[in-house]
N, C-alpha and C positions, 0 to 999 in steps of 0.2 A: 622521912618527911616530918615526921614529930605529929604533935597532936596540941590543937586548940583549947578553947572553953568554949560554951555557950555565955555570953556574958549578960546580953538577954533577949525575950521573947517578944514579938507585938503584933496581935492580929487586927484585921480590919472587917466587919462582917458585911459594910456598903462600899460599892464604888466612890471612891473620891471622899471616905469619911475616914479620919487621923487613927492609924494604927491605936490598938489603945494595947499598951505594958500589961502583960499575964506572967504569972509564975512556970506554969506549966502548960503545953497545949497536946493533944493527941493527934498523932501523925498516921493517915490510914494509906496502907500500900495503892499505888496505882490513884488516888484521890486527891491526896494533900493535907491542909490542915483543920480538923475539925476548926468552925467557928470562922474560918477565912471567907474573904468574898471569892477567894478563887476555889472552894473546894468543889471538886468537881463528885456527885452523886455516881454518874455515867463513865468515870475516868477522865483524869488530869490530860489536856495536853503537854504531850512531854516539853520537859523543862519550866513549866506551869506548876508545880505540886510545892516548893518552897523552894524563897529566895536568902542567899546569906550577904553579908556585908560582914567585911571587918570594921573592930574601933577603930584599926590604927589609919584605914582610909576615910575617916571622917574625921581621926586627926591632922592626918594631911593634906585633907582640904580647909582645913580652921587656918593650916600651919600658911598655909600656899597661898589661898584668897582671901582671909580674914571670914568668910562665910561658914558660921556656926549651924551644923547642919545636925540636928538629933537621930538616934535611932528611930525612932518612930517617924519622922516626916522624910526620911529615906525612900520609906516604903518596902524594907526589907524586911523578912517575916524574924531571921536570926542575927545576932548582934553578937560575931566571934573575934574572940584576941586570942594571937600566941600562931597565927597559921594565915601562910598565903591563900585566900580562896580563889585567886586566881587560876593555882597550879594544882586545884583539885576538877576541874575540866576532864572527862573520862574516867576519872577516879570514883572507886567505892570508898564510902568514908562511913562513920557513925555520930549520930549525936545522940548521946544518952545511948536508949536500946533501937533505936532507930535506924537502920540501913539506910542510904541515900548513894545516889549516883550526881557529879556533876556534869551538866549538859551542857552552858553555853554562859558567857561572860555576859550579867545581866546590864549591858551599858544604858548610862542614861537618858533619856526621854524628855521630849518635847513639852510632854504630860508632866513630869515631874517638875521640870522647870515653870510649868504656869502654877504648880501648887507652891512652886520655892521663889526664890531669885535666880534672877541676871547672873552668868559666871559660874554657874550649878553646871552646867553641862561641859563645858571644857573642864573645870577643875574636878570632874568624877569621871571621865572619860578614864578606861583601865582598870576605876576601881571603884565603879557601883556595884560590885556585887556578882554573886554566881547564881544561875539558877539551875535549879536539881528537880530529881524525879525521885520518889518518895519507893523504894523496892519492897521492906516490910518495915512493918507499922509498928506501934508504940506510943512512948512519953518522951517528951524532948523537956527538961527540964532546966531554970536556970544553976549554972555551974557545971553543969552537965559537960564530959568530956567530947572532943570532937576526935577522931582518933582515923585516920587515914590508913587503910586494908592494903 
């Protein structure tokens, strides 16, 4: 199945406030991502702990509906090219030194559509993204390889 990139990283520390671009974030097993609104202290709910998106499905929604949609107003915690995150679903993968498991096709939201436009939700329907459960912990770095076990 080959191996991705991290192309890059964005967390959000409030509900409904714009991811903001980091270099690097810390990934702690069972919790999620230091500095995220969703890190969970008590434990992540599963599939809760980080979300990925590929570029090439936010180039194919520019390509499809003309709607230029960025990494950070995705809302997706990682921004990988070079790898299906769809068909990582069940699969252990790595980012950087980071274990991850994927748990469920993170499709788009009603939520997402009031922070975007019109036509956001049919045109990401398949490929908003995977969301994962964090196994052990670490540095997720941009560049960082994504690498499927």
């Amino acid at each position: 199945m080959g191996h991705g990139v991290v192309e890059q990283i964005a967390i959000a520390g409030e509900f409904e406030e714009l991811p903001a671009v980091v270099e690097r974030v810390r990934a702690v097993a069972g919790k999620g991502l230091e500095g995220d609104r969703y890190f969970a202290p008590d434990g992540a709910i599963t599939g809760e702990a980080i979300t990925l998106i590929a570029a090439e499905a936010l180039e194919g929604l520019r390509a499809d509906t003309g709607i230029e949609l960025s990494h950070e107003a995705s809302r997706r915690n990682v921004l990988t090219r070079g790898i299906d995150v769809n068909a990582l679903i069940g699969r252990r993968f790595t980012l950087g030194e980071v274990l991850c498991e994927g748990i469920e096709l993170c499709e788009p939201c009603n939520h997402l559509k009031q922070l975007t436009e019109d036509g956001i939700l049919r045109g990401l329907v398949h490929r908003g993204g995977l969301r994962a459960d964090v196994l052990e912990g670490g540095t997720i770095a941009q560049g960082d390889a994504l690498r499927v076990l």
